[in-house]
C-alpha positions in Angstrom: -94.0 -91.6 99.7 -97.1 -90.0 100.7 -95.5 -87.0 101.8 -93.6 -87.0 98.3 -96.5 -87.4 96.5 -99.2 -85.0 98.8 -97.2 -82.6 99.8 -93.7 -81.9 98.6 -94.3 -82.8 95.1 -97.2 -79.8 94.9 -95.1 -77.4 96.7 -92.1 -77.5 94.2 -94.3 -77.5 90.9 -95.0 -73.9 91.9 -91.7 -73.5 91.4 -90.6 -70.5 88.6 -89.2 -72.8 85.8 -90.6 -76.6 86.8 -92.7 -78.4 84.6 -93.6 -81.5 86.4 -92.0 -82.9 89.5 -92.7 -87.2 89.0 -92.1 -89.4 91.9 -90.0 -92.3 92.1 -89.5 -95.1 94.5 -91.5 -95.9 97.9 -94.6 -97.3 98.6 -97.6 -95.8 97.0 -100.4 -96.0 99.5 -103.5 -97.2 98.6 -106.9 -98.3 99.2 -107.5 -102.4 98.8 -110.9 -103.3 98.6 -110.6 -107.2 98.8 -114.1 -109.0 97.6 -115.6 -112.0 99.2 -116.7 -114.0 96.1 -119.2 -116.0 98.2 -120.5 -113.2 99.5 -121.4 -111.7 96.6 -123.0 -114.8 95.2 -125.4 -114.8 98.4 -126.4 -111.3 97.9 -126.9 -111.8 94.2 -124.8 -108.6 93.6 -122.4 -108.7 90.8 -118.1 -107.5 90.7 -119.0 -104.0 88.5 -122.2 -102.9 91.2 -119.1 -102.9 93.8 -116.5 -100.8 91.5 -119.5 -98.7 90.6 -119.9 -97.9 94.3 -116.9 -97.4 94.9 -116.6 -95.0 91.8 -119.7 -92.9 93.3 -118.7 -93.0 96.6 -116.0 -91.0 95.9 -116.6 -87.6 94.5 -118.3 -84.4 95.4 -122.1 -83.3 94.2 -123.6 -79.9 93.8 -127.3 -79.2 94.3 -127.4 -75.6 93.1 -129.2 -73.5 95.7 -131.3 -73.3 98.2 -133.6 -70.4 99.1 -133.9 -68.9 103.3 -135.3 -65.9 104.2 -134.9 -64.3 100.8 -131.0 -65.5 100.6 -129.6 -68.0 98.3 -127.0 -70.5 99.4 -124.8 -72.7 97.8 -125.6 -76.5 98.1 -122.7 -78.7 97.9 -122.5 -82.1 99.2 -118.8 -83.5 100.2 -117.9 -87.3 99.2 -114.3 -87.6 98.7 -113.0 -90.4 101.0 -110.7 -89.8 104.0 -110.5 -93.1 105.7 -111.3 -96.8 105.5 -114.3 -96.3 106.9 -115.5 -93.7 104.6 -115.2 -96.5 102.1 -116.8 -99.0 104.2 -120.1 -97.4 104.5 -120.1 -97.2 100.8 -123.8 -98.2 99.7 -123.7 -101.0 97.3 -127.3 -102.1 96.9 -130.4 -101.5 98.6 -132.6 -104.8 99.2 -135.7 -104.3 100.9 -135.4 -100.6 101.8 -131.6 -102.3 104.2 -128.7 -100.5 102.3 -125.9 -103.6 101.4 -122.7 -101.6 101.7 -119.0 -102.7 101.0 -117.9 -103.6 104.2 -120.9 -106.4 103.9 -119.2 -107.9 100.9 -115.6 -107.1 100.8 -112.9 -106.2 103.1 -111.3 -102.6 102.8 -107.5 -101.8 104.0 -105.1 -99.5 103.3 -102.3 -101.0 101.8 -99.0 -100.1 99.4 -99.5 -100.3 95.2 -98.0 -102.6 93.0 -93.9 -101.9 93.0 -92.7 -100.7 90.0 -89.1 -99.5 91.1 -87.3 -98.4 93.9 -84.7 -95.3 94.8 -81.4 -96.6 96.4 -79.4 -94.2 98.0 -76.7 -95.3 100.1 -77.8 -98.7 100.5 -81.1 -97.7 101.7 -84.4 -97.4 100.2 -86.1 -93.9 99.9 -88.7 -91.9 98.0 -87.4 -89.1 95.8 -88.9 -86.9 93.0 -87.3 -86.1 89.7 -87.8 -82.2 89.6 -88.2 -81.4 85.1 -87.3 -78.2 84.4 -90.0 -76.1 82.0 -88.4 -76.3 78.0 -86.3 -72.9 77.9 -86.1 -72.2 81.3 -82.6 -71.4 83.0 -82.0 -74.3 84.5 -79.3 -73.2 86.9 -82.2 -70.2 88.3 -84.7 -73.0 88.3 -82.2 -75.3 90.7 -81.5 -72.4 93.0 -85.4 -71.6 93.0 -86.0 -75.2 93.8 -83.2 -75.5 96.7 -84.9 -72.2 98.0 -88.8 -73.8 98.2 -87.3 -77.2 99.3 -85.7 -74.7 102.3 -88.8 -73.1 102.8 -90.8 -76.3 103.2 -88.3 -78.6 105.1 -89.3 -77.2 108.9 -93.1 -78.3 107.9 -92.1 -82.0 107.4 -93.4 -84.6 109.8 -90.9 -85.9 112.6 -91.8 -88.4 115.2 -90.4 -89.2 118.7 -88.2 -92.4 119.0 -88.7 -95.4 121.7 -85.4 -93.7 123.2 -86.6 -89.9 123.3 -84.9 -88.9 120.1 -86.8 -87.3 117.2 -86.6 -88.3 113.7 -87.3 -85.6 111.2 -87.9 -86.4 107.9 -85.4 -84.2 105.3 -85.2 -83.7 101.6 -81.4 -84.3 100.4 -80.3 -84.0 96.8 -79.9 -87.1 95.1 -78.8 -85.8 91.5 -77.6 -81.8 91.2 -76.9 -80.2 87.4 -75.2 -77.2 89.3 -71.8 -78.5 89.2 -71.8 -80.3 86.2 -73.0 -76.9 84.2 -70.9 -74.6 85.7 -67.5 -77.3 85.2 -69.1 -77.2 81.9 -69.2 -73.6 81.6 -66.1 -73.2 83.5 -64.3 -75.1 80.9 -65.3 -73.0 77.7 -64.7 -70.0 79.8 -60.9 -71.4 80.5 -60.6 -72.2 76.6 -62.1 -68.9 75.5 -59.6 -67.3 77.9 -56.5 -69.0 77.3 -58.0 -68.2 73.2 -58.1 -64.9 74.0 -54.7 -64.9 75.7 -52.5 -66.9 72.5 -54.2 -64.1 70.1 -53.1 -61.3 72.3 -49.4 -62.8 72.1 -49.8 -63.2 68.0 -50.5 -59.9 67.9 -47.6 -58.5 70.0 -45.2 -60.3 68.4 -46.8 -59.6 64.6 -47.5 -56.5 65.2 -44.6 -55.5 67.3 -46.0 -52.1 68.5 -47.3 -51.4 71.9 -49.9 -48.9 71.4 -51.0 -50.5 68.1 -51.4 -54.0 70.2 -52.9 -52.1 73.1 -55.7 -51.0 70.5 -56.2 -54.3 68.9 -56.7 -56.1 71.9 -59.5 -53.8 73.6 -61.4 -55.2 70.6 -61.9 -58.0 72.3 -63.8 -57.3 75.7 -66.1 -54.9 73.9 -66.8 -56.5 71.1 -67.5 -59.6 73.3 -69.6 -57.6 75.8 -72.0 -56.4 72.8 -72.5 -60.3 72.0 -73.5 -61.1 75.5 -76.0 -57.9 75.3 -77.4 -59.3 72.3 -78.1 -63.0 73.5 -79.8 -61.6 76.5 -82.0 -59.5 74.2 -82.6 -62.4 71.9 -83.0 -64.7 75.0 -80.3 -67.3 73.4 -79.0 -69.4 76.2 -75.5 -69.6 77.0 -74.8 -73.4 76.3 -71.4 -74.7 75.2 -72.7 -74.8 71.1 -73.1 -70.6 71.9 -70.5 -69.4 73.2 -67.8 -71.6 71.0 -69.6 -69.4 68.1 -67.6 -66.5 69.9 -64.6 -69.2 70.3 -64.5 -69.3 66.5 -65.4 -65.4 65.4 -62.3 -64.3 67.6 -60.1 -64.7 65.2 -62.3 -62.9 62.7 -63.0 -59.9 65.5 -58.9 -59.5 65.6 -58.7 -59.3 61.9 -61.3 -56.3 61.8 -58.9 -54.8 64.6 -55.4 -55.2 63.0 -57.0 -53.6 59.2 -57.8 -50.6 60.5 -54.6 -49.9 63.4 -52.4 -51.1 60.4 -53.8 -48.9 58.0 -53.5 -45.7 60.3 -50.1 -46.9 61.1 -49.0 -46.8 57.4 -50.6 -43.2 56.8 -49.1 -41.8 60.0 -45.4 -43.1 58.9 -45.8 -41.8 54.9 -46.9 -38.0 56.6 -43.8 -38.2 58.6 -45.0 -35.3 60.6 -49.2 -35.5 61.8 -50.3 -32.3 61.5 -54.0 -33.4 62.3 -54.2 -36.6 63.3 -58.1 -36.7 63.8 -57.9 -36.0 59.9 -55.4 -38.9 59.8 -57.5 -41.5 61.4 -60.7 -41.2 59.8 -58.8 -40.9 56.0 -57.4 -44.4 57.1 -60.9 -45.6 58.5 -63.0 -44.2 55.7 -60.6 -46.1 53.2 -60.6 -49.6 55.1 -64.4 -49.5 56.1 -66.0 -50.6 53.1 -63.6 -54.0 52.4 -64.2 -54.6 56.6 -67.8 -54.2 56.2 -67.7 -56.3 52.9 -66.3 -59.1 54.5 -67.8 -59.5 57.4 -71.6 -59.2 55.9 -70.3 -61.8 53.3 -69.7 -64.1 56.4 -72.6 -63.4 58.1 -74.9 -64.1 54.7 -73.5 -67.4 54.7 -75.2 -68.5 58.3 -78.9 -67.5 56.5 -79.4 -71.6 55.6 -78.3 -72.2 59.7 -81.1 -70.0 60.7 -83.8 -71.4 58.5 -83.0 -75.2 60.3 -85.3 -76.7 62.3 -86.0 -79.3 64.9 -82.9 -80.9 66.6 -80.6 -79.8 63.8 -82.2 -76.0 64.1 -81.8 -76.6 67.9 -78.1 -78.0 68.3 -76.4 -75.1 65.3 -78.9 -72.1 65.4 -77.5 -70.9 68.7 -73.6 -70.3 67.2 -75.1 -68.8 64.1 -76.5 -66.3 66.3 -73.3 -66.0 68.4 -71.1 -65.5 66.0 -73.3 -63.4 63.9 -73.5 -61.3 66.7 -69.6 -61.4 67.7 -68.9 -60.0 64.0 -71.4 -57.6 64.1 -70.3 -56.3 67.2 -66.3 -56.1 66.2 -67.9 -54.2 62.9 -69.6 -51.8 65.0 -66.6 -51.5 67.3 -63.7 -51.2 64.6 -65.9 -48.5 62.7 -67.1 -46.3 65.6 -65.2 -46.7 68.8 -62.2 -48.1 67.8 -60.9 -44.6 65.8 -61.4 -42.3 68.6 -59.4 -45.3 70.6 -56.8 -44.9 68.4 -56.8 -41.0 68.5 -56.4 -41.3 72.5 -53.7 -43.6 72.4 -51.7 -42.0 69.1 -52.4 -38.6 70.4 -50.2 -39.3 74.0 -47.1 -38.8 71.6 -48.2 -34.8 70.9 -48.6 -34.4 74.8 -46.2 -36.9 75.8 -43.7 -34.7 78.1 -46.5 -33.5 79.9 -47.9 -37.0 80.3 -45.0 -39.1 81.0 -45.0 -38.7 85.0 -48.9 -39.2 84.9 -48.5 -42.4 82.9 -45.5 -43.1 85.5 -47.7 -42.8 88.3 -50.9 -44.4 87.3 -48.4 -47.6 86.7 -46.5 -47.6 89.9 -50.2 -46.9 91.9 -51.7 -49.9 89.3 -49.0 -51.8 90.7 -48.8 -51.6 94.1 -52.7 -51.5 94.3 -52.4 -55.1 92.4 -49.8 -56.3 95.4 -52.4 -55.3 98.4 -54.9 -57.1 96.2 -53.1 -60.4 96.2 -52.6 -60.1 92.0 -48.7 -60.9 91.9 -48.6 -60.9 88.0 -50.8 -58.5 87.8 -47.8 -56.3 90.1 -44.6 -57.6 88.5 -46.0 -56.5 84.9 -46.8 -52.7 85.5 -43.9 -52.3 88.0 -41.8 -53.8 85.6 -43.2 -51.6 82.7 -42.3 -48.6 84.8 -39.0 -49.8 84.7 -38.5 -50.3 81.3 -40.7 -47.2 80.5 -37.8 -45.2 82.4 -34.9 -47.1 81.1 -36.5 -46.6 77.7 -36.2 -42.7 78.3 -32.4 -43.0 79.1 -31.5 -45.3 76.4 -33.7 -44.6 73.4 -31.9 -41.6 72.2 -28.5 -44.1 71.7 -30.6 -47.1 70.0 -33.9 -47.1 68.9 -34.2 -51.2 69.5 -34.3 -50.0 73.3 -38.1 -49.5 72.4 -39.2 -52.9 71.9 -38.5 -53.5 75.4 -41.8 -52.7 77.1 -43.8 -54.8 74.2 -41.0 -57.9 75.3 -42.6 -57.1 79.3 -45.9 -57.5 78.2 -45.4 -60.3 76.0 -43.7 -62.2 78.6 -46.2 -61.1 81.0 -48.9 -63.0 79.1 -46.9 -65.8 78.2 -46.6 -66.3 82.4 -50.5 -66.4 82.6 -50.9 -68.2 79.8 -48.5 -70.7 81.4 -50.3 -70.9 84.4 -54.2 -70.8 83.1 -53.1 -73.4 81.2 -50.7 -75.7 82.7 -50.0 -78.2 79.7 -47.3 -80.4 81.7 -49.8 -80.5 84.6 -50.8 -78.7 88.2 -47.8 -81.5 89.9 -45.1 -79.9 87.9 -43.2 -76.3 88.5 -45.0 -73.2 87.3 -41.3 -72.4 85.2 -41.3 -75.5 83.2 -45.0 -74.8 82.3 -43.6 -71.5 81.1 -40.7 -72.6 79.2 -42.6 -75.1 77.9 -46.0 -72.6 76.4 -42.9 -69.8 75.4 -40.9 -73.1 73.1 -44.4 -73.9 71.8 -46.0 -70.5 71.0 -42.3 -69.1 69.7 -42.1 -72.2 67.3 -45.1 -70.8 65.7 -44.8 -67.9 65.5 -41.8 -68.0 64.1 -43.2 -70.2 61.4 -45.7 -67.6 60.7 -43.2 -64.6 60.7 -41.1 -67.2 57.8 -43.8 -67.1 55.6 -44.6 -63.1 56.0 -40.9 -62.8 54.9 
């Protein structure tokens, strides 16, 4: 406990992050000062003279300076106590000009405190510290900066040498570690943001039921998620469970943005029949959808002003997803409006260039795939070598029926019905990988076709 308490505990409250490092359990050494009742009666000395000595005898005193040769030096007189004896020779009284000190009229030991707990681990006793972690700190960089001092200080613990030769060194183990528990906990929004992110994907290929419009739809996504990541790091809001399902719930929201202005370019580019310009196309459609978009996404965002003006726990536990999601919208607004048309323009415009880009596109799918086999991705492999296939087959049979085009959207749909499948595992890790599939494909194609009932 001494070591806990002297020397350990010290070294990690320099730690970047740590607040206060208590110790727990042990035996808090101590020095006992035992009085001899009888002995203070015979010396006439009372209890309070003897915790008054003890009280003096333990500090340090300045005496300014002292003057030699024309040079001033400091004065300082050092009392702390560092032993029994120290104590012992404690001046009490002074009878007679014969100093009565506390060894005369009490005896001093060194002995443990009164117990107030203990720290079990295994079955055994030990002493331990409880390491608190400064309010807004990371907590997972103050762990890692706290396993990196407790490195740096293990070789300069005391060992001794055993009756039999061995030597015992004293070690610092972890009793209690966040680490795993956060990042399960973080691991298990990332999986539901991800298997999120993976269902609206398939919504949109089958509602949409358009390749390149899907294809533009879901880069949304990544960017406009990146831009809400940029802005909690600038806004130093923590990445806690309450966050990020702010950007859980504005997915759906950051997809709508998408789908308003892809579908709205769609309609003009079919009622021109033939694109002349297409850039003119794009921002006609854009300029006309931007102002409903923007519209309803502020009105949204307005709404969260009462979350930010809460305070204490409440302001704590809600403000962060007010911030999340106002930043997700924001960010799909500014994505939709400025990036998103000129995405649109690359992947529209391949159809004006398209016999001249065919092989490339051929190529950059047969080396995506193959580079996905070395890298141990199997999906990732099967999908583009099976969209070369199709985009080749589609080539041969498009001219005699134009359904022949839906067939690379089917690839890719199926494609991310298999990962969902396996991300996701509803029927369990124990059961095939093809029942998990058939199972997600019944479940997602029930609703869906539910939804595509009531658009009819």
């Amino acid at each position: 406990r001494s070591v806990q308490d002297f020397q350990v505990k010290y070294a990690l409250n320099g730690v970047e992050g740590v607040s206060e490092v208590a110790s727990i359990g042990g035996m808090v050494r101590e020095y006992q000062v035992d009085v001899d009742p009888e002995a203070l009666k015979a010396f006439g000395i009372g209890i309070h003279q003897v915790m008054q000595a003890v009280r003096n005898s333990n500090r340090d005193a300045g005496a300014k300076t002292i003057e030699v040769n024309q040079v001033e030096y400091l004065v300082r007189g050092l009392g702390y106590i560092r032993s029994v004896e120290d104590l012992e020779q404690a001046v009490v009284a002074v009878n007679d000009n014969v100093p009565l000190r506390i060894r005369d009229v009490a005896r001093v030991t060194l002995g443990p405190a009164t117990r107030r707990g203990l720290l079990d681990k295994g079955g055994a006793e030990v002493s331990g510290g409880v390491v608190i972690a400064r309010y807004g700190a990371n907590p997972l960089a103050t762990i890692q900066a706290v396993k990196d001092k407790i490195a740096e200080i293990a070789p300069g613990l005391p060992s001794k040498v055993l009756d039999d030769g061995r030597v015992s060194q004293l070690t610092i183990v972890p009793f209690y570690d966040r680490t795993q528990l956060i990042q399960e906990t973080l691991g298990t929004l990332e999986e539901a943001l991800s298997l999120e992110v993976l269902i609206t994907i398939i919504v949109i290929l089958v509602m949409v039921a358009e390749l390149r419009s899907s294809l533009v739809i879901a880069s949304l996504l990544p960017l406009a998620v990146l831009l809400v990541f940029i802005a909690m790091r600038y806004f130093q809001v923590d990445a806690n469970i309450v966050a990020l399902s702010g950007i859980v719930i504005a997915i759906g929201t950051m997809v709508d943005l998408g789908i308003i202005l892809s579908e709205n370019v769609v309609r003009h580019l079919r009622e021109q029949g033939v694109v002349k310009d297409l850039r003119r196309t794009i921002q006609e459609a854009a300029i006309e959808v931007a102002p409903a978009i923007v519209t309803a996404v502020s009105t949204t965002i307005v709404s969260f002003i009462p979350v930010f003006t809460l305070e204490a726990a409440e302001g704590k536990l809600f403000r962060p997803l007010a911030f999340t999601k106002t930043f997700a919208l924001t960010g799909s607004v500014l994505v939709t409006l400025f990036l998103l048309p000129t995405f649109i323009h690359l992947v529209f415009g391949i159809d004006a260039r398209r016999r001249g880009m065919r092989w490339m596109v051929r190529g950059v799918m047969l080396a995506g795939g193959l580079f996905a086999f070395w890298n141990g991705s199997l999906w990732a492999g099967i999908t583009l070598l099976a969209l070369l296939a199709t985009h080749l087959l589609v080539d041969r049979l498009s001219g005699r029926d134009t359904r022949w085009q839906y067939l690379p959207l089917v690839v890719v749909l199926l494609a991310v019905v298999w990962l969902l499948a396996e991300l996701w595992r509803p029927l369990g890790v124990e059961r095939s990988l093809v029942l998990n599939v058939v199972l997600v494909g019944l479940a997602i194609g029930a609703i869906l076709l539910f939804l595509w009932s009531l658009q009819r």
